[in-house]
Phi, psi and omega in degrees: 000164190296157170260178198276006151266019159242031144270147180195149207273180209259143177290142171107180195312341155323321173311271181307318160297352186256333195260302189326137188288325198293121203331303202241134138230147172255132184229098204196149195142222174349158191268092173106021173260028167087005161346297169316296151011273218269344192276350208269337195278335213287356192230030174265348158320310189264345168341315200270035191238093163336302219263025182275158172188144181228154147254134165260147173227161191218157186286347189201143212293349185290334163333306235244305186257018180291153164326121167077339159318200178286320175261005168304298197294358156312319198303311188269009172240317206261352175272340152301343161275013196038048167279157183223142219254146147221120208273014160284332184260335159095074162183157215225119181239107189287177194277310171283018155094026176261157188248159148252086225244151188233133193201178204224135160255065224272312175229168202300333161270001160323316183312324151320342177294338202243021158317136178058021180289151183247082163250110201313339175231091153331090162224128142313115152261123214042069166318309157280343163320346191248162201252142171342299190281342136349280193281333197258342166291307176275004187274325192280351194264002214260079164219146184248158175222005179240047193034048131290115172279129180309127167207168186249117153257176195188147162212157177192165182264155185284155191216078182313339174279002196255131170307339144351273179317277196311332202268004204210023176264004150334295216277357197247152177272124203259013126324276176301299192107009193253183194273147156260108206288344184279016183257333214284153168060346145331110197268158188209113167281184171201171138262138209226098156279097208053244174235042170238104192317112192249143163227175183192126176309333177217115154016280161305357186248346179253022175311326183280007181272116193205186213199152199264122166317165169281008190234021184077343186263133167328120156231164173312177165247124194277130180276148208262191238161140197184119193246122201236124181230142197264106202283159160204128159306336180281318165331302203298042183299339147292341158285330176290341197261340147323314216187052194312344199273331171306322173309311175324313168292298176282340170327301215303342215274169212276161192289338172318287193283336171282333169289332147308262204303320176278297195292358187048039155304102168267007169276350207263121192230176183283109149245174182269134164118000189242032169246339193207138127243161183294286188000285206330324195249064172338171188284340198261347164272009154257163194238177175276313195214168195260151220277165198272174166069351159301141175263152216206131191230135169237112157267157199257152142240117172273144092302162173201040181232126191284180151298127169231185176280338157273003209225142172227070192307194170281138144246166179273139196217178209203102173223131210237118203256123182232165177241148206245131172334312202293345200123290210322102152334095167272149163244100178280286184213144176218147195227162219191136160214145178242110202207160189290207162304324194279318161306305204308288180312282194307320172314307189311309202282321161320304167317318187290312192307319182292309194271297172145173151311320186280065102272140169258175200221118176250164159201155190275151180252146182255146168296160165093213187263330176284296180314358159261339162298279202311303151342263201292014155260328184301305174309320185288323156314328179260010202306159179090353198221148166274089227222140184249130174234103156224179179279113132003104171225142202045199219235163212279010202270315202288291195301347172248036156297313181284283157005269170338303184296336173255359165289325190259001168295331195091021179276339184277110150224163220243134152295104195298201216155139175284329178310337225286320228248292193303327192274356185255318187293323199274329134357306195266341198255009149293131343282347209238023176287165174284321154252178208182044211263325179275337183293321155350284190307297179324323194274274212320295181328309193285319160301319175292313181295328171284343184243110164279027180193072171303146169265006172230056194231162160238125172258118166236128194233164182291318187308307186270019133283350173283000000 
């Protein structure tokens, strides 16, 4: 194994962040700049101090131990330290009794757990997963008594919507959305009046602010110091040169997210047009008729409220998606109803019948009992059809990502269809048109086709009922 003096952070904001003075620093952007890294290395300064102790938090412990996480890559550094792990409690005891601990703030009174804790060292891993009141909370516990001056590190990826964004918006172009690099590892203190944040370039300028002394007398309120360093995957020259194919991987990703995680935009939020454009499928990607040999999915979003003149529900919509020997993503057809239970059923089976058997028909299951109830009125209407049943997993943006990512690759191509002008307008105005019915049947269709065996699925057939 490496000895403990050829670990060493990566020349460049990897560096500056480990080096850095400031009470609270942040290290954040890009997707893959060694983030992790550099928060797993920031409490080894300290090791050979008995009475030291850091907590790590992450918001929830399935985080903390997922594949490849905070505590794998623990595994592969702190244990080269002859530290010794005990992964039922998540926390690492070095030979000079100093310790490390790892933990979750899944909700907003987790915190309460750590009333009257003294800890000298903080580190956030994704800093915006965690909330305002969160962070400013464990900001009063971050105190030492073991001649470490208490300070907080964090990393996180941008998250325009986060309070984050707002508290590191210095260091950002509020334009652009981007890091200002001649800004980055710049320090700036503050103060927190009630719940408003005062800054200053210098200290000294935040003298009139001031909170009542033990002796009864005005004194300043001592300012907190904060630095913000702008992560990039091309710094990380050891992931690249690990894993040249990760730049590709985020190259791949829908434009939202590719602007977040590669480019470290914090400006950049969900609008229509930037999950689906029409472009995307060019004229020479629509086709006449449909390609022979295709494996072929029809997905669903239910509804059950018809339409009236007052009203403007959800439909149930259908949309059938196939992949071709060659690669290609075909969009054979999508249909749209607006109808009570019974229309609904009848729309599935008329649908099934019209695609044949070899489509296979996915429809989303809602949790619980009523959604199992509703799986076994459906099934007796399609028996005989190749019908998929799963649960919704993650949100819907999430689920129409992969999709998105191969529409705008040029991978998609469209049947023409009277249908074609409703499914491309609903499509460009995801996320923030008012339905958003085929996109669903799209992701669910398309998402099935990437998993030939969901694992949360029920398949029922006249065969397997009998």
């Amino acid at each position: 194994m490496a000895a403990a003096n050829a670990i060493r952070p990566q020349a460049g904001p990897q560096m500056q962040f480990l080096s850095s003075s400031a009470d609270i620093a942040i290290y954040g952007g890009s997707a893959g700049g060694g983030k992790t890294w550099a928060l797993l290395m920031e409490p080894l300064r300290h090791i050979h101090n008995p009475e030291f102790g850091a907590v790590f938090f992450r918001r929830s412990t399935v985080q903390i131990r997922n594949e490849g996480g905070l505590w794998d890559e623990s595994l592969k550094l702190y244990s080269t330290l002859g530290a010794s792990p005990r992964e039922n409690v998540l926390d690492w005891k070095f030979p000079a009794g100093s310790a490390v601990t790892m933990a979750h703030l899944e909700h907003d009174k987790t915190v309460n757990n750590y009333q009257g804790s003294q800890i000298p060292l903080i580190l956030f891993d994704e800093l915006t997963h965690f909330s305002e009141k969160q962070f400013f909370y464990m900001l009063s516990r971050n105190r030492s008594m073991c001649g470490v001056r208490p300070y907080v590190r964090a990393t996180c990826n941008p998250d325009a919507d986060s309070w984050v964004a707002r508290f590191i918006e210095w260091w950002i172009d509020q334009e652009t959305g981007l890091p200002i690099l001649e800004r980055s590892g710049k320090v700036r203190w503050f103060v927190r009046i009630g719940d408003k944040i005062v800054w200053a370039s210098d200290p000294a300028e935040l003298a009139e602010y001031t909170m009542l002394g033990e002796d009864g007398e005005q004194v300043p309120i001592p300012p907190k110091s904060v630095t913000f360093i702008a992560a990039r995957l091309t710094d990380n020259k050891a992931l690249m040169a690990a894993d040249p194919g990760y730049m590709a991987s985020l190259m791949a990703l829908p434009t939202v997210e590719r602007e977040r995680l590669l480019g470290g935009n914090w400006k950049i939020r969900p609008a229509a047009g930037l999950y689906f454009k029409r472009e995307w499928v060019t004229q020479s990607n629509m086709l006449d008729r449909v390609p022979p040999d295709c494996r072929w999915v029809r997905g669903w979003d239910l509804a059950a409220t018809p339409k009236t003149d007052g009203n403007d529900p959800d439909a149930t919509a259908g949309v059938k998606v196939g992949r071709c020997p060659d690669g290609r993503i075909i969009v054979a057809d999508a249909r749209w109803g607006h109808h009570g239970p019974s229309g609904v059923r009848a729309m599935l089976k008329g649908t099934a019948g019209e695609d044949g058997p070899e489509t296979e028909v996915n429809i989303p299951q809602d949790p619980g009992q009523a959604g199992k109830s509703q799986v076994s009125d459906i099934a007796k209407h399609l028996e005989g059809y190749n019908v998929r049943f799963s649960t919704e997993s993650g949100d819907k943006i999430t689920r129409f990502s992969p999709f998105s990512a191969q529409a705008e690759a040029g991978n998609v191509w469209v049947v023409r269809g009277s249908w074609n002008e409703a499914w491309f307008s609903e499509l460009e105005g995801f996320p923030i048109a008012a339905h958003d019915d085929a996109v669903d049947g799209t992701s669910r269709a398309f998402n099935a086709l990437l998993n030939e065996a969901p694992q949360v699925a029920m398949m029922l057939t006249k065969r397997h009922r009998r």
